[in-house]
Backbone of each chain as ProteinMPNN parsed JSONL, in Angstrom:
{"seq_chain_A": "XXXXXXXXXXXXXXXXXXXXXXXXXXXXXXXXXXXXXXXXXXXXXXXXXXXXXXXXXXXXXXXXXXXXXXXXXXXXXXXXXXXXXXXXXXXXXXXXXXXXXXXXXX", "coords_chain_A": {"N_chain_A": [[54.81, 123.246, 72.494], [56.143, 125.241, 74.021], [57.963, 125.437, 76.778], [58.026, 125.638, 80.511], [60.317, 127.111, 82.641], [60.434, 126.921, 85.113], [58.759, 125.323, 85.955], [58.088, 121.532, 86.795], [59.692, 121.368, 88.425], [62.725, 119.092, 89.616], [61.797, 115.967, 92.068], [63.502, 114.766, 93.633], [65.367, 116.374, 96.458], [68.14, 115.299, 97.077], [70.109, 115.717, 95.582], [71.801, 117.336, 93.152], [70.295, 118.719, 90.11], [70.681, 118.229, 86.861], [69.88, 119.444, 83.246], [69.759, 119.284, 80.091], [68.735, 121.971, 77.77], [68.881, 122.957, 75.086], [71.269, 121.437, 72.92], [73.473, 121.892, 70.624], [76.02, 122.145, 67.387], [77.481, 124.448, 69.135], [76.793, 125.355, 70.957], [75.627, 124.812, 74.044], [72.581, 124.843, 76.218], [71.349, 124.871, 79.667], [69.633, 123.788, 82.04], [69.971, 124.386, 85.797], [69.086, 122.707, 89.037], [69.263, 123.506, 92.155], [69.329, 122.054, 95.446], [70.31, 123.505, 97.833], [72.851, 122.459, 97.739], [76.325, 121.932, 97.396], [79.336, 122.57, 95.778], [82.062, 120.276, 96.001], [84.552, 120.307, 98.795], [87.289, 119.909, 97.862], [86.926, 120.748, 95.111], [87.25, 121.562, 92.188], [85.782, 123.289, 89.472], [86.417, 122.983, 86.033], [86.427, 124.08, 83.01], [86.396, 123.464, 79.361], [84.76, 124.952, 77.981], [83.413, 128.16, 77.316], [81.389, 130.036, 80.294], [77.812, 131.396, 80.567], [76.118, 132.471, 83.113], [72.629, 132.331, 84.658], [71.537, 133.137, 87.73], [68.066, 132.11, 88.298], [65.933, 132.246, 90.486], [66.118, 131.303, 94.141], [69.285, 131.413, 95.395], [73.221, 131.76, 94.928], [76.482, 130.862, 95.455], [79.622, 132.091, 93.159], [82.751, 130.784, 93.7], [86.06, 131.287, 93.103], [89.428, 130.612, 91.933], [90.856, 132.191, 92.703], [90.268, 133.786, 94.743], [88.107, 135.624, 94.647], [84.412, 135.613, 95.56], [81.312, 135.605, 94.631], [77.92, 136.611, 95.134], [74.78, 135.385, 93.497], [72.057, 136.342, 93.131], [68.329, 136.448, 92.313], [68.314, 137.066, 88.9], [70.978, 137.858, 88.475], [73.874, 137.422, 86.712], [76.805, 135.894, 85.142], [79.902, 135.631, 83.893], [82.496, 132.846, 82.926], [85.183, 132.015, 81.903], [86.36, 129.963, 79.87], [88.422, 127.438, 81.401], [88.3, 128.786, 83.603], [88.981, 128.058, 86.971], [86.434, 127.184, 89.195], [84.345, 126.936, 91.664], [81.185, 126.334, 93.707], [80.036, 127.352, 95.84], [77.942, 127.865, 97.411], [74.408, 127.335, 97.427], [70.997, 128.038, 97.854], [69.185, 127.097, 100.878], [66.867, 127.23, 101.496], [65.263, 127.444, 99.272], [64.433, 126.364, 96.333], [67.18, 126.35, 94.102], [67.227, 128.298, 90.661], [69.114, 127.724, 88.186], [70.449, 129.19, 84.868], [72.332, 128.112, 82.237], [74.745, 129.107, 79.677], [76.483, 127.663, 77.705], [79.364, 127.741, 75.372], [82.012, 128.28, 72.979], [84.817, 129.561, 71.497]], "CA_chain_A": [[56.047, 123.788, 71.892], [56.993, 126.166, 75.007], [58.352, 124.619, 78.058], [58.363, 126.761, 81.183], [61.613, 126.657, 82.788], [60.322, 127.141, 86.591], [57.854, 124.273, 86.241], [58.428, 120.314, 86.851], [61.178, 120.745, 89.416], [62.664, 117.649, 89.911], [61.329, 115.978, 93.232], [64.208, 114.444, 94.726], [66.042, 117.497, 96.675], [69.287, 114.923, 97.861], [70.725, 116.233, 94.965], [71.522, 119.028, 92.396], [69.922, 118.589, 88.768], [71.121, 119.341, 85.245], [69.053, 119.009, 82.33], [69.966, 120.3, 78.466], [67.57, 122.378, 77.146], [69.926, 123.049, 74.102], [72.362, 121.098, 72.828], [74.092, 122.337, 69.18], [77.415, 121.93, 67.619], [78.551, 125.444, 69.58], [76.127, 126.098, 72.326], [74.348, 124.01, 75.089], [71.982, 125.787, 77.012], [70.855, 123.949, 80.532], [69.067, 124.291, 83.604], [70.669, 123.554, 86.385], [68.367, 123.234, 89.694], [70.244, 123.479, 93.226], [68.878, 122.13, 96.908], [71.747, 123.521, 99.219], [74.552, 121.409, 97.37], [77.401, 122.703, 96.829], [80.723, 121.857, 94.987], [83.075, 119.249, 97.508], [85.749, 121.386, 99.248], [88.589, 120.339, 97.165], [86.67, 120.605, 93.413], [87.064, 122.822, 90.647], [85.343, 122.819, 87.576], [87.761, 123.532, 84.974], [85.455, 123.792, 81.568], [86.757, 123.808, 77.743], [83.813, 126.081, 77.133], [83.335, 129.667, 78.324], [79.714, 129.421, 80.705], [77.211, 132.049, 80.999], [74.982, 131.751, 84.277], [71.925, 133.643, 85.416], [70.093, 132.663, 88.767], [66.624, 132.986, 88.051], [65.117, 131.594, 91.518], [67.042, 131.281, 95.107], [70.648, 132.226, 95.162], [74.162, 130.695, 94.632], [77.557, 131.724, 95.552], [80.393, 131.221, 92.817], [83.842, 131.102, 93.763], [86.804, 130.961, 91.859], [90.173, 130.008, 92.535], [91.778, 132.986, 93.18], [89.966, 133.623, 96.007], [86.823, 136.146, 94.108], [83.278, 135.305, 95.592], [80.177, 136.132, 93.71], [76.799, 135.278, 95.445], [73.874, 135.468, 92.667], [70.38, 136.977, 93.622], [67.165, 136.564, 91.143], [68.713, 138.372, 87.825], [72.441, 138.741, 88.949], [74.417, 136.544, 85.664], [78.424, 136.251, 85.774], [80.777, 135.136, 82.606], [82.96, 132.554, 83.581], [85.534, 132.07, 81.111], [87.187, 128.416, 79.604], [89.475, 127.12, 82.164], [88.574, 129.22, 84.859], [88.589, 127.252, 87.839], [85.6, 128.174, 89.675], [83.518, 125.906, 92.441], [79.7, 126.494, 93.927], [80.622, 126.835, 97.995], [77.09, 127.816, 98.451], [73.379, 127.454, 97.183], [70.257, 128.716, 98.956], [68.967, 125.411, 102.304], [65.26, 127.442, 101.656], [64.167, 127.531, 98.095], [65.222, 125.556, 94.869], [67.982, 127.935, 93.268], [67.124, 127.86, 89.633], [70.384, 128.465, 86.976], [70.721, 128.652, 83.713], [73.716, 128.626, 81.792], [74.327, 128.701, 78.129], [77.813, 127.049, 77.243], [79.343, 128.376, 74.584], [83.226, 127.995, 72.614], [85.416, 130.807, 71.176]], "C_chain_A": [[56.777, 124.74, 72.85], [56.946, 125.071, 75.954], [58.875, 126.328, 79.334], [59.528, 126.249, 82.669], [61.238, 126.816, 84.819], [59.573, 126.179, 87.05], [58.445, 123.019, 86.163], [59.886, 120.371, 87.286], [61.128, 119.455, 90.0], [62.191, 117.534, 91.523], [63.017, 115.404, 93.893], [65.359, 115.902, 94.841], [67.207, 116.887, 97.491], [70.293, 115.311, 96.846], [70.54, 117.565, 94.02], [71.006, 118.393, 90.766], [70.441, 118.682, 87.401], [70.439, 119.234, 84.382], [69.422, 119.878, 80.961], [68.819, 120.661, 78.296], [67.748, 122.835, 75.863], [70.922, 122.918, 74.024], [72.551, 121.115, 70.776], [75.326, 121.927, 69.068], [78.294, 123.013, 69.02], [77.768, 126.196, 70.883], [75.282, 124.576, 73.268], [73.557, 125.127, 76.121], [71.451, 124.868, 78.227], [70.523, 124.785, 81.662], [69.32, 123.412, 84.844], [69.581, 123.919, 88.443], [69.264, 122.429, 91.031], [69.459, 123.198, 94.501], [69.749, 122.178, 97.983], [72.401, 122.938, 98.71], [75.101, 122.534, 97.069], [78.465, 122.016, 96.151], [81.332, 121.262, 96.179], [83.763, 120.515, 97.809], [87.154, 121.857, 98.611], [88.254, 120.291, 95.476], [86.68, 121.571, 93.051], [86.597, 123.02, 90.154], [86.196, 123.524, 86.925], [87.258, 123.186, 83.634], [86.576, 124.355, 80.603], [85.88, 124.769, 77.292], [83.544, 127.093, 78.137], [81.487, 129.275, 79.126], [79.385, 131.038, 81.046], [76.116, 131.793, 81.887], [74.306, 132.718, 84.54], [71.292, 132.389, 86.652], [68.707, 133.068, 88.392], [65.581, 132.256, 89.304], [66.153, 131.059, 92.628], [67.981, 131.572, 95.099], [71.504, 131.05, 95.165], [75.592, 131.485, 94.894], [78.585, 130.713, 94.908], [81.81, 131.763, 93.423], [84.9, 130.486, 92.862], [88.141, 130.974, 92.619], [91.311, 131.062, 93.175], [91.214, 133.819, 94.321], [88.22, 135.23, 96.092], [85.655, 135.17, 94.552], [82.124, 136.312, 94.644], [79.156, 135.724, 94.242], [75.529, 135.652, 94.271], [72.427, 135.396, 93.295], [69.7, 136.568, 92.276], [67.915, 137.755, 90.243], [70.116, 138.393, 87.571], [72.864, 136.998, 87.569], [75.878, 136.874, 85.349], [78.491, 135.479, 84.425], [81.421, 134.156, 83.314], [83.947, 132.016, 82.441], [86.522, 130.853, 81.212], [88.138, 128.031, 80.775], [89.679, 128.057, 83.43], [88.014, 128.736, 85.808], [87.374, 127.88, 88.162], [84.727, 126.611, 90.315], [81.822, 126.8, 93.147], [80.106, 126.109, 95.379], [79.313, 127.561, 98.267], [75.886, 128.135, 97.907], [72.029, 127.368, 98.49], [69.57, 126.986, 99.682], [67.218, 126.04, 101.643], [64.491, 127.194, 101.155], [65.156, 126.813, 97.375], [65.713, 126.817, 94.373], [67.761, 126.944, 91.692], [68.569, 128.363, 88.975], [70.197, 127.879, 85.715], [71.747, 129.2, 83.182], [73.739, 127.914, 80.322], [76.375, 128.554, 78.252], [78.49, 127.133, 76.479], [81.267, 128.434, 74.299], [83.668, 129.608, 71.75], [84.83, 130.502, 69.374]], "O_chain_A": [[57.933, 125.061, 72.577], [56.192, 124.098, 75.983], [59.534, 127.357, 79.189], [59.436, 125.277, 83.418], [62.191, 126.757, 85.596], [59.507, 125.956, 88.259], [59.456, 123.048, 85.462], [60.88, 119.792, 86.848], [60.229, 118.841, 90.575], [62.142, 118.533, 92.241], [63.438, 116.077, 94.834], [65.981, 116.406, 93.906], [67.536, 117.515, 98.498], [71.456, 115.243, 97.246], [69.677, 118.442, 94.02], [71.643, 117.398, 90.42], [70.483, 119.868, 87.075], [69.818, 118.277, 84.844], [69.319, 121.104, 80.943], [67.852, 119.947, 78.56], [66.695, 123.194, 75.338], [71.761, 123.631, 74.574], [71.892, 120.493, 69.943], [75.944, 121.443, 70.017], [79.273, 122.66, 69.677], [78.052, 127.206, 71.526], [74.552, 123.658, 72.893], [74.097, 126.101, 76.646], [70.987, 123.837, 77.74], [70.88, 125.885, 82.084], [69.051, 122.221, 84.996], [69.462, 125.04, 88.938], [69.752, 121.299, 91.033], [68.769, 124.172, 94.802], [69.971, 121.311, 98.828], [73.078, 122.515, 99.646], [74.709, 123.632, 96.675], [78.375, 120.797, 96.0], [81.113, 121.737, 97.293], [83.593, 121.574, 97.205], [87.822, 122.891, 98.588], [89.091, 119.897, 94.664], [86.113, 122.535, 93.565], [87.635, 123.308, 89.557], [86.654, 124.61, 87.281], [87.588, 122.121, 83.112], [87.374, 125.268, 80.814], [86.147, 125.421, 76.283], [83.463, 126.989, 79.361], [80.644, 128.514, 78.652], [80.187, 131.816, 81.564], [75.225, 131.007, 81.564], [74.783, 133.841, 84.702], [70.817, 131.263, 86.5], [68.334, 134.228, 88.219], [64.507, 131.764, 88.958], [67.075, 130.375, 92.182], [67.883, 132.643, 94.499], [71.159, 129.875, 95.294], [75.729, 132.653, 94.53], [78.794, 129.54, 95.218], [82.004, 132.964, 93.613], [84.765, 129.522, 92.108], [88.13, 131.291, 93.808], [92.287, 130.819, 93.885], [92.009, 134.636, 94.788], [87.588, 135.621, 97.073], [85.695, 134.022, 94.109], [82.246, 137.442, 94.173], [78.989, 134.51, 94.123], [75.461, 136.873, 94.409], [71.893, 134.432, 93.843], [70.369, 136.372, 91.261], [68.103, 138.922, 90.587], [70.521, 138.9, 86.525], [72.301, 135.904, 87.591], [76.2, 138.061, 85.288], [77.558, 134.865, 83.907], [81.157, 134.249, 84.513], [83.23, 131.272, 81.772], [87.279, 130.635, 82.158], [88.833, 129.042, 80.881], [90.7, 128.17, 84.109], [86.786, 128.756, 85.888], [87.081, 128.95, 87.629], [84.542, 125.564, 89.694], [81.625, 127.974, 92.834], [80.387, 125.027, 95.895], [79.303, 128.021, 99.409], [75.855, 129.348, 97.702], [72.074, 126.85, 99.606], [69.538, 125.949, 99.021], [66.413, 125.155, 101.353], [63.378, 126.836, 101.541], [66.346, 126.658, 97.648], [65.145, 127.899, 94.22], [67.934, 125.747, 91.465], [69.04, 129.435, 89.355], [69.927, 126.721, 85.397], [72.162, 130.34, 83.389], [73.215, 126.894, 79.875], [77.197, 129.289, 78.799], [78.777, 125.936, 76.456], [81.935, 128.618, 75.316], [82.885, 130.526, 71.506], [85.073, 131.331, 68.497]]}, "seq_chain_B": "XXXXXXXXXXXXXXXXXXXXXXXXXXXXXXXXXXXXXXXXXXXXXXXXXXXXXXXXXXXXXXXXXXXXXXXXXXXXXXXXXXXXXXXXXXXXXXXXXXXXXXXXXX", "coords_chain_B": {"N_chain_B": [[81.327, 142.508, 88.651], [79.356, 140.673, 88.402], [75.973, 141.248, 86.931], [72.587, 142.836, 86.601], [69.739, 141.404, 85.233], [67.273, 142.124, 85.533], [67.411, 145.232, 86.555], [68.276, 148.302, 85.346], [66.863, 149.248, 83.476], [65.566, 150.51, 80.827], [64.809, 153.399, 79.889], [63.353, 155.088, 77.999], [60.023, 154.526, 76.837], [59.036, 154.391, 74.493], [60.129, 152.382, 72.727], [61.479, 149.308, 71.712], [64.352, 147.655, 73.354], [67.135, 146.867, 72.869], [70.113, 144.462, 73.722], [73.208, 143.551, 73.389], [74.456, 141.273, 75.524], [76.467, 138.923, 75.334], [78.775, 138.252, 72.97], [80.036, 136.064, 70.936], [81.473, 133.942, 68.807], [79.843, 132.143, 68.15], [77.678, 132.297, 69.234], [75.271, 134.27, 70.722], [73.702, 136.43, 73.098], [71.28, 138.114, 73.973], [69.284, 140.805, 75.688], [66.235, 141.958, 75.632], [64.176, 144.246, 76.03], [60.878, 145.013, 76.099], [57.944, 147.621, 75.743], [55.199, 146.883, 75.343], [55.231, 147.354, 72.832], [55.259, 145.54, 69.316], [55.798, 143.714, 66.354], [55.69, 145.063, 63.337], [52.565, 145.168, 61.178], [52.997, 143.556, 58.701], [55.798, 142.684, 58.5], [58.14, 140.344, 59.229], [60.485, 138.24, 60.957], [63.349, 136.848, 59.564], [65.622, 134.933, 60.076], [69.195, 134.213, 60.19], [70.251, 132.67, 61.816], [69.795, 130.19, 65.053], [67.662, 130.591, 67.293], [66.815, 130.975, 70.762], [64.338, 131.165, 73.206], [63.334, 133.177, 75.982], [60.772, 134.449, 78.09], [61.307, 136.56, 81.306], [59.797, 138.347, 82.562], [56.694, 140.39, 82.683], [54.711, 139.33, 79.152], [54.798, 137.944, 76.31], [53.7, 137.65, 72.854], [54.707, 135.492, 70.197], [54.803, 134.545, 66.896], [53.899, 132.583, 63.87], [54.832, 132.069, 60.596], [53.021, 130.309, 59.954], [50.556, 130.48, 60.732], [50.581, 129.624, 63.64], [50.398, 130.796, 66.928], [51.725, 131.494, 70.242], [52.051, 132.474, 73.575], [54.436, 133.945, 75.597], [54.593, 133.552, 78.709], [56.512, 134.661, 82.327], [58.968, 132.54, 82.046], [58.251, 130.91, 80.351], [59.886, 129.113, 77.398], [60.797, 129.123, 73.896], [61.559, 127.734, 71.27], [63.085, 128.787, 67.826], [63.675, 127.541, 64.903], [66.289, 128.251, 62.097], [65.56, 130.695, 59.918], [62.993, 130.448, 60.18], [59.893, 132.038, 59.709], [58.574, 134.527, 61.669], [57.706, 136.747, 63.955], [56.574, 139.01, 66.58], [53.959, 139.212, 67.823], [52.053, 140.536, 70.368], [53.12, 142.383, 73.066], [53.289, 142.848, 76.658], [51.128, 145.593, 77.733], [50.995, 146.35, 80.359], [53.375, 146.224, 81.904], [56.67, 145.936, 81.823], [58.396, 143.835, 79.384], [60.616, 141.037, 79.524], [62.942, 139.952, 77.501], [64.741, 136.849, 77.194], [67.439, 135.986, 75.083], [68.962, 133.522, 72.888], [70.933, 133.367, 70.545], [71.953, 131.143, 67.886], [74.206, 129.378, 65.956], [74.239, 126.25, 63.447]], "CA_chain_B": [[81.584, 140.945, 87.873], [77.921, 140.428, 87.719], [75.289, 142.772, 86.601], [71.408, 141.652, 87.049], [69.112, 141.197, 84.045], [65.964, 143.035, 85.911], [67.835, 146.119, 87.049], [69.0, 149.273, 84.571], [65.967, 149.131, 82.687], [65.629, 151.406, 79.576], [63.82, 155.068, 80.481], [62.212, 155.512, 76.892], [59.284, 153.08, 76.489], [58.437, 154.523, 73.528], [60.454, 151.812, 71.462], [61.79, 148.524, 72.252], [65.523, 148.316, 73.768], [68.144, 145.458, 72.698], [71.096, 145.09, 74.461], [73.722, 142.162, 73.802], [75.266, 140.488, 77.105], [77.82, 137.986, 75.382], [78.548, 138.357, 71.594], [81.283, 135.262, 70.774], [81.28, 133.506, 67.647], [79.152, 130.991, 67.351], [76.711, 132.884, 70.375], [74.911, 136.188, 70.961], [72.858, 136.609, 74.279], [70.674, 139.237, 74.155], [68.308, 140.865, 76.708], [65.206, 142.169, 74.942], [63.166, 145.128, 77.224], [59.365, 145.895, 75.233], [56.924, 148.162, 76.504], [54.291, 146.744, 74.362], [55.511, 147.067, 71.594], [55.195, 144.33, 68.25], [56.446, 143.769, 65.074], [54.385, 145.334, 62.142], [51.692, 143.912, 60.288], [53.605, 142.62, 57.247], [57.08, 142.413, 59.056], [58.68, 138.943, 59.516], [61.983, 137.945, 61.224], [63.82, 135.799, 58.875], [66.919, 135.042, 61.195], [70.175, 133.082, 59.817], [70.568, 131.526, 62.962], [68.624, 129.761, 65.604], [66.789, 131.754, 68.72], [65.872, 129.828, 72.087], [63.928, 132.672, 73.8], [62.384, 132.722, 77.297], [60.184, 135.621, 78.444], [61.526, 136.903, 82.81], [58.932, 139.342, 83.135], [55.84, 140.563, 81.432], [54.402, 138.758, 78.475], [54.464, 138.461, 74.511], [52.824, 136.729, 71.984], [55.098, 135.085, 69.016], [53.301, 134.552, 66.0], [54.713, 131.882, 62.873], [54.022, 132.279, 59.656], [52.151, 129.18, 59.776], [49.468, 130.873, 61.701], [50.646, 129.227, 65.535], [51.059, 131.69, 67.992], [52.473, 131.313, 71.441], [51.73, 133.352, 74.569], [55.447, 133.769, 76.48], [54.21, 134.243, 80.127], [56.856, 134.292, 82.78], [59.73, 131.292, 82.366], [58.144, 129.988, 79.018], [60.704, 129.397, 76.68], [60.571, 128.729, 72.814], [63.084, 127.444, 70.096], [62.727, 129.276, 66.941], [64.878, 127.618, 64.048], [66.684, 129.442, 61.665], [64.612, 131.035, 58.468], [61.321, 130.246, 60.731], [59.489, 133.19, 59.514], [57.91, 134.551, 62.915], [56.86, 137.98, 64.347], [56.328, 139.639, 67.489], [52.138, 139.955, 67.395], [52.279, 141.571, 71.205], [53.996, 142.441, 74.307], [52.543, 143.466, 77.766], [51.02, 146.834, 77.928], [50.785, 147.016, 81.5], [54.063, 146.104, 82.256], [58.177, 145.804, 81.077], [58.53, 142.397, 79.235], [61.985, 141.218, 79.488], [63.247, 138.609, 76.651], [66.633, 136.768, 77.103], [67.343, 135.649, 73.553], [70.433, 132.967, 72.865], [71.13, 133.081, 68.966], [73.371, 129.999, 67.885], [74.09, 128.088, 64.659], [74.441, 124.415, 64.277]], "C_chain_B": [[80.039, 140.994, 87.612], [76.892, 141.872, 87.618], [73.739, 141.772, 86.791], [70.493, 141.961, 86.065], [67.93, 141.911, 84.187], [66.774, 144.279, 86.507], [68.256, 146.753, 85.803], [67.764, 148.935, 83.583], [65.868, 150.436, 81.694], [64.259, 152.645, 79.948], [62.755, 155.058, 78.934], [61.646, 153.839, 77.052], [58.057, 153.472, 74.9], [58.875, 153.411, 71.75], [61.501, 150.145, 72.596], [63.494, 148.509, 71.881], [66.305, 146.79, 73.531], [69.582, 145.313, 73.155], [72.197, 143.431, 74.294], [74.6, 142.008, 74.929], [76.502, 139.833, 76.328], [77.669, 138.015, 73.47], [79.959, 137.109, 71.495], [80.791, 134.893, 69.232], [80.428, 132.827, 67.287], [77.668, 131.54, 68.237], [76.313, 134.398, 70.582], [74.214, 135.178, 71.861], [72.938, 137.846, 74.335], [69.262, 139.501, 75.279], [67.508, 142.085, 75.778], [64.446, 143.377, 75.812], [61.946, 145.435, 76.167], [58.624, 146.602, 76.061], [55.924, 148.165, 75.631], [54.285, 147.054, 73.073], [55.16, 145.478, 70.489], [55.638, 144.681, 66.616], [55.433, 144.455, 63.868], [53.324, 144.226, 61.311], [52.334, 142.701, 59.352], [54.917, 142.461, 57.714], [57.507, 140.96, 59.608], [60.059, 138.627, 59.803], [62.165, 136.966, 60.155], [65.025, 135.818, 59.308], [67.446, 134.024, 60.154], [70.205, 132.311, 60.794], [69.247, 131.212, 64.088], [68.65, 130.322, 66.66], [66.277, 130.997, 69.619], [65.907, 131.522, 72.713], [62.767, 131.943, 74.59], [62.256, 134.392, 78.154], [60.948, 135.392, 80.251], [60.845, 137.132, 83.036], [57.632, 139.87, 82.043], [55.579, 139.755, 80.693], [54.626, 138.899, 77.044], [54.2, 137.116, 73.954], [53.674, 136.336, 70.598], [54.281, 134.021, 67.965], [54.345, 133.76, 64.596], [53.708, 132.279, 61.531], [53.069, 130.988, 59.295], [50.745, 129.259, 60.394], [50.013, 130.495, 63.567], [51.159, 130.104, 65.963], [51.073, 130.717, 69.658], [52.475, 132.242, 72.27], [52.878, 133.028, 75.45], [54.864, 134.023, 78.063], [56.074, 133.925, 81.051], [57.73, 133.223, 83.123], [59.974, 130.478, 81.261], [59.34, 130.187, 78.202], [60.434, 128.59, 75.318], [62.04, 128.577, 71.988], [62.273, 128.043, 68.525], [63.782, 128.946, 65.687], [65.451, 128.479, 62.926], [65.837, 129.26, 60.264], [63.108, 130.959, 58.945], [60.85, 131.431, 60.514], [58.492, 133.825, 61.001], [58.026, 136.217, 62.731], [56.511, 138.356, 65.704], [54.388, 140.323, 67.661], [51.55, 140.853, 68.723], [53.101, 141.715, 71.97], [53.1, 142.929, 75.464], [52.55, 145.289, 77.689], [51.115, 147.9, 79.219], [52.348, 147.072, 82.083], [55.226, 146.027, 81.25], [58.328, 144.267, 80.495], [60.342, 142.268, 78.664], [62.141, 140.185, 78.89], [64.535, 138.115, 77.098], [66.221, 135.636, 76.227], [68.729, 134.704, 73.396], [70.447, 133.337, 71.344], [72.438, 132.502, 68.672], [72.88, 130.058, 65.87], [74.202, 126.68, 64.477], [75.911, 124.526, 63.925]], "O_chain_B": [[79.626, 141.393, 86.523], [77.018, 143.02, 88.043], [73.653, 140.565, 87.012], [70.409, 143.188, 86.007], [67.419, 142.375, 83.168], [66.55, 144.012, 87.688], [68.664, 145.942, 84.972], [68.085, 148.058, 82.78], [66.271, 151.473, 82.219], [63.06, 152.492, 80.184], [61.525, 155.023, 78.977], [62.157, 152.733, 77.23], [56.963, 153.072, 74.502], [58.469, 153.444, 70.589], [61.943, 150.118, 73.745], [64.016, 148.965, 70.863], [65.927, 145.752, 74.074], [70.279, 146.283, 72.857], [71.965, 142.417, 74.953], [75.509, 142.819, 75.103], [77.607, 140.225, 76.703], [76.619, 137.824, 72.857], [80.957, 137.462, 72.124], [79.893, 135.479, 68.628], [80.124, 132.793, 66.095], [76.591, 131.127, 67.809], [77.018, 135.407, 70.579], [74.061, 133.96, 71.771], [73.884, 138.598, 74.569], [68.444, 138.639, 75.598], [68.146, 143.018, 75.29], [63.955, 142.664, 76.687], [62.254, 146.264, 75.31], [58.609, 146.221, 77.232], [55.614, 149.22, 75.078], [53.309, 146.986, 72.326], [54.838, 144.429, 71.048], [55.723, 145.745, 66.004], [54.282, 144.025, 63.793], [53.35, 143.034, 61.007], [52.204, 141.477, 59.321], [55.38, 141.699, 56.865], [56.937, 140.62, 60.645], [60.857, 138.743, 58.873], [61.209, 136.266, 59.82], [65.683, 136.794, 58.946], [66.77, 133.26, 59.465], [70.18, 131.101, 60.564], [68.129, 131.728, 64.07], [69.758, 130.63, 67.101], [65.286, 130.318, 69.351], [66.7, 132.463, 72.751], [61.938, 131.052, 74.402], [63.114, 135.153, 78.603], [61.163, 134.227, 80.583], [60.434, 136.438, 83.966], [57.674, 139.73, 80.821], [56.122, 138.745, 81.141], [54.638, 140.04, 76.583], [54.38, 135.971, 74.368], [53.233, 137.012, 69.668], [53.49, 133.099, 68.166], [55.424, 134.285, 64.321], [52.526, 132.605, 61.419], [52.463, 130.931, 58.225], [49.967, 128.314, 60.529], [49.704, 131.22, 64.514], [52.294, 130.43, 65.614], [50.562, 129.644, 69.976], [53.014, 133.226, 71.763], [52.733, 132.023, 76.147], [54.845, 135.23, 78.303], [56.83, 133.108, 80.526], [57.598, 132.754, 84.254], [60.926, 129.755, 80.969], [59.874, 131.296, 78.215], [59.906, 127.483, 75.429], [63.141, 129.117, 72.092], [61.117, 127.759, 68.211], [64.627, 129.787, 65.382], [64.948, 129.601, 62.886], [65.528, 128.222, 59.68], [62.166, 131.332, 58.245], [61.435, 132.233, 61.243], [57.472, 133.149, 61.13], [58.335, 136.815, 61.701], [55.738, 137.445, 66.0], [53.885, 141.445, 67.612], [50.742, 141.751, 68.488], [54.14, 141.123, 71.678], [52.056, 143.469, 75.097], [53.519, 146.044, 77.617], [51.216, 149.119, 79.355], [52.569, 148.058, 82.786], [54.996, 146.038, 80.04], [58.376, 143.43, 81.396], [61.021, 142.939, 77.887], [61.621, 139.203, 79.419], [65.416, 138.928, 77.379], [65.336, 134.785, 76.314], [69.717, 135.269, 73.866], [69.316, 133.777, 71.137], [73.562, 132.925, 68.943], [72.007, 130.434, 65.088], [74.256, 125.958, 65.473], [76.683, 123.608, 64.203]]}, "name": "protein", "num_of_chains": 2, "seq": "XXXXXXXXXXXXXXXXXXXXXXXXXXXXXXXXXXXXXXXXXXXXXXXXXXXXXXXXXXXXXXXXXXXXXXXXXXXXXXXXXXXXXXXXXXXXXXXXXXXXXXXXXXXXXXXXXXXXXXXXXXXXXXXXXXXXXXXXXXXXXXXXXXXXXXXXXXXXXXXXXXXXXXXXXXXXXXXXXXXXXXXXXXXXXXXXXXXXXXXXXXXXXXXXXXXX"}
């Protein structure tokens, strides 16, 4: 009945992961596991739902479109609010960056 | 912009410290601090809504009224639906146990 969120990282590291770990009418909660990818150069994400992110394992730097960086250490968790652009220009080459982010509507 | 979920830790550890991060409508995220603390003998959460909870740091022991307990170590995370009668039976004595708590509805 527990699942531990640092265990059964996926093996292939040519990409980045996502996995729900809660999905409701008004929340998803997911873990999102990073090997150096990043967002393309010219992508956005531009979400309908506000996202809360914590790193909890390697780091991640978000940027957003107005030209705000953020890089995320073990602990460090940022708001990112509906429709604000915002791209991933840089997760850690060393260690699997763990994130989780709970998804969440007004 | 970001703040870090293990940092600013609560000075009294004579009582356990609740602190919500994101309060929206349909979402709370809360960060939990115990210093061994637990719920009373005869004391039972009876939550309206539903609780996905995953221990950072330290340990605790959630306890159903069905008798099954659950030992959070480190990452574990549990879903607790809503009205599940449950309980807090310990927390780490030696150390800070840090909860991060989602509470949704469907």
């Amino acid at each position: 009945m527990t699942s531990n969120l640092f265990e059964k990282l996926p093996d292939d590291k040519t990409k980045e992961h996502f996995e729900d770990l809660i999905t409701a009418n008004n929340v998803r909660i997911e873990r999102i596991v990073s090997y150096g990818q990043k967002s393309s150069e010219d992508f956005w994400y531009d979400q309908s739902e506000h996202e809360w992110v914590i790193v909890l394992a390697g780091n991640g730097t978000v940027e957003f479109n107005n030209g705000q960086k953020y890089t995320l250490e073990q602990g460090d968790h940022l708001t990112i609010p509906a429709h604000t652009k915002h791209r991933v220009s840089h997760t850690s080459t060393e260690q699997a960056t763990i994130w989780l982010a709970v998804f969440y509507s007004d």
